[in-house]
C-alpha positions as CSV (number, residue, x, y, z in Angstrom):
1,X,0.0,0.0,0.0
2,X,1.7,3.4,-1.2
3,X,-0.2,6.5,0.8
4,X,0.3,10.2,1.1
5,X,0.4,10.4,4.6
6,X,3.9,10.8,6.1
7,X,3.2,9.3,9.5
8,X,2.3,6.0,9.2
9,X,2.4,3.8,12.4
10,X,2.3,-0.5,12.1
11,X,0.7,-1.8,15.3
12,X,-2.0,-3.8,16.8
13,X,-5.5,-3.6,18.0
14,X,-5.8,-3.0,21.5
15,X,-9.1,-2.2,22.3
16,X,-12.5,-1.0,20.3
17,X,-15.0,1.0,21.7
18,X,-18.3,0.6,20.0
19,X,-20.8,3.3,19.5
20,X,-23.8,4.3,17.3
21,X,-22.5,6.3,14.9
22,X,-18.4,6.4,15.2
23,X,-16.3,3.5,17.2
24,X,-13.0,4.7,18.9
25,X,-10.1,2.1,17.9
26,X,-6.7,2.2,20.2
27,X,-3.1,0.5,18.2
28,X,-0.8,-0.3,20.4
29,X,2.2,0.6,18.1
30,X,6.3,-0.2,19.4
31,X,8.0,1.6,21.5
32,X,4.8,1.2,24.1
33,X,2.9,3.9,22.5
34,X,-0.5,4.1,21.4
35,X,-2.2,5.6,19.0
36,X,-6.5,6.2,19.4
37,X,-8.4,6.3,15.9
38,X,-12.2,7.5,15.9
39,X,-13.8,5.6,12.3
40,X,-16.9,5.5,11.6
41,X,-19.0,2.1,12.7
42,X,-19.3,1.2,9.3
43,X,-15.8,1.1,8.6
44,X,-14.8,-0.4,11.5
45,X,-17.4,-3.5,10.2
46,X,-15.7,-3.4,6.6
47,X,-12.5,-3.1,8.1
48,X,-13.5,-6.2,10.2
49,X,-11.5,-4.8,12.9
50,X,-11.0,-6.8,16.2
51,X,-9.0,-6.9,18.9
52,X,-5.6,-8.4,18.1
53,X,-5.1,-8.3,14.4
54,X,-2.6,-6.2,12.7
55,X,-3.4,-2.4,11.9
56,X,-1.6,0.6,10.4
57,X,-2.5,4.5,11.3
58,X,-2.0,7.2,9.0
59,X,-1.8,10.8,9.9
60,X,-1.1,13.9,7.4
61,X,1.7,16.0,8.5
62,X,-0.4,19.0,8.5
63,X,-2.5,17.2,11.3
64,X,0.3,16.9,13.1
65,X,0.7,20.2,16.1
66,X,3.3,21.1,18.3
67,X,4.1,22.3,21.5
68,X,7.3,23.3,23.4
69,X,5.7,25.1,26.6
70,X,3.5,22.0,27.6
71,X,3.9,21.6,31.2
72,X,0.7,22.6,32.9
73,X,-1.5,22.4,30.0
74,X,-3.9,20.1,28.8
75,X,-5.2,19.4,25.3
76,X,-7.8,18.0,23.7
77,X,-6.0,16.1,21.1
78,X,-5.9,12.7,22.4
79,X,-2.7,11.5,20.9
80,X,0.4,13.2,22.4
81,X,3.7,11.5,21.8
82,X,6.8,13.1,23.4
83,X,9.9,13.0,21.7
84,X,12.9,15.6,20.6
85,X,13.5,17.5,16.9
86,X,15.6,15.3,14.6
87,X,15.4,17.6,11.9
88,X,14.1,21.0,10.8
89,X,13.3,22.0,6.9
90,X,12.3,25.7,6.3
91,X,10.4,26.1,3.0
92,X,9.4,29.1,1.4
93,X,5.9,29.3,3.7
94,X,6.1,25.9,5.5
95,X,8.7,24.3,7.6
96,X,8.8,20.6,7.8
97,X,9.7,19.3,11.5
98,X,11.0,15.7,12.0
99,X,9.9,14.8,15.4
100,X,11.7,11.2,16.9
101,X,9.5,9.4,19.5
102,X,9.8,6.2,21.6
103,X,10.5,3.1,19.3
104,X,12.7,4.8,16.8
105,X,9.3,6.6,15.4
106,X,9.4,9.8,12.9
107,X,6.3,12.0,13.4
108,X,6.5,14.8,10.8
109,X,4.6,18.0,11.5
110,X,4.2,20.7,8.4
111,X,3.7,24.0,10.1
112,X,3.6,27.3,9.4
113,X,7.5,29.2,9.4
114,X,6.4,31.7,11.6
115,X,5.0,28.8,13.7
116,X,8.5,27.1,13.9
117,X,10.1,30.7,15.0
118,X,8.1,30.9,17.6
119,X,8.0,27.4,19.2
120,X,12.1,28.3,19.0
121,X,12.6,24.6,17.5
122,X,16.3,23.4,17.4
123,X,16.9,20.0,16.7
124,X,17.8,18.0,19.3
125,X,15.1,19.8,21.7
126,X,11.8,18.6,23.4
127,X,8.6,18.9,21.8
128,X,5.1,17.3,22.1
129,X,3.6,15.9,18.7
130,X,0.0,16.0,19.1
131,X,-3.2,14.7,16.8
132,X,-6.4,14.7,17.2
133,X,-8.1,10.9,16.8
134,X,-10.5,12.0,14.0
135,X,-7.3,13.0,12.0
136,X,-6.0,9.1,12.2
137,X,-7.1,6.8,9.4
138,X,-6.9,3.3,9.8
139,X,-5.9,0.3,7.4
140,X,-6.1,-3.4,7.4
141,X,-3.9,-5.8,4.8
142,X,-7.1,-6.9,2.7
């Protein structure tokens, strides 16, 4: 499977959480993360998800936020992995931040250049990746 997304995350089901309309879906992915999905029921049924099988996560690196002051703040988006800047691109608009995480994980961020000056980002420092679950696609091997 080729895919656009830049972070893409190999793990297993850990747990579903059923509900009317959407189910919530946690991977446990190396490194003793986890990342939490929210899919609708139907896919979740097409998908034929269940506890156990093999799963990847997919997240665009313009879902991707980041935070250097995080201490004493909570935020809403569920998925918060804590790692330090492995590298640092600076485009014309964007800058493309390389985030590494527990497990030997990438997590690239596209944000804004004046976003990147002034989070102060220097790789090798500390910075929380964060997602929000509705910006995590799941896939199955077919």
């Amino acid at each position: 499977m080729k895919v656009s997304a830049r972070n893409q995350f190999e793990g297993t089901v850990r747990a579903i959480r059923s509900g009317a309309v959407n189910d919530q879906v946690e991977l446990d992915i190396p490194g003793g993360l986890h990342i939490a999905a929210t899919i609708t029921r139907e896919s979740a049924v097409e998908l034929r998800l269940q506890v156990g099988i093999a799963a990847s996560a997919l997240v665009k690196a313009s879902s991707v936020l980041l935070a250097t002051d995080y201490t004493g703040v909570r935020y809403s988006a569920r998925n918060q992995l804590l790692g330090s800047v492995a590298r640092i691109a600076p485009g014309a608009v964007n800058t493309e931040v390389v985030v590494a995480v527990a497990g030997g994980h990438l997590v690239t961020a596209m944000i804004t250049n004046e976003s990147a000056q002034s989070l102060g980002l220097q790789v090798g420092g500390e910075v929380l990746a964060m997602f929000k679950v509705s910006s995590v696609i799941l896939a199955v091997k077919a």
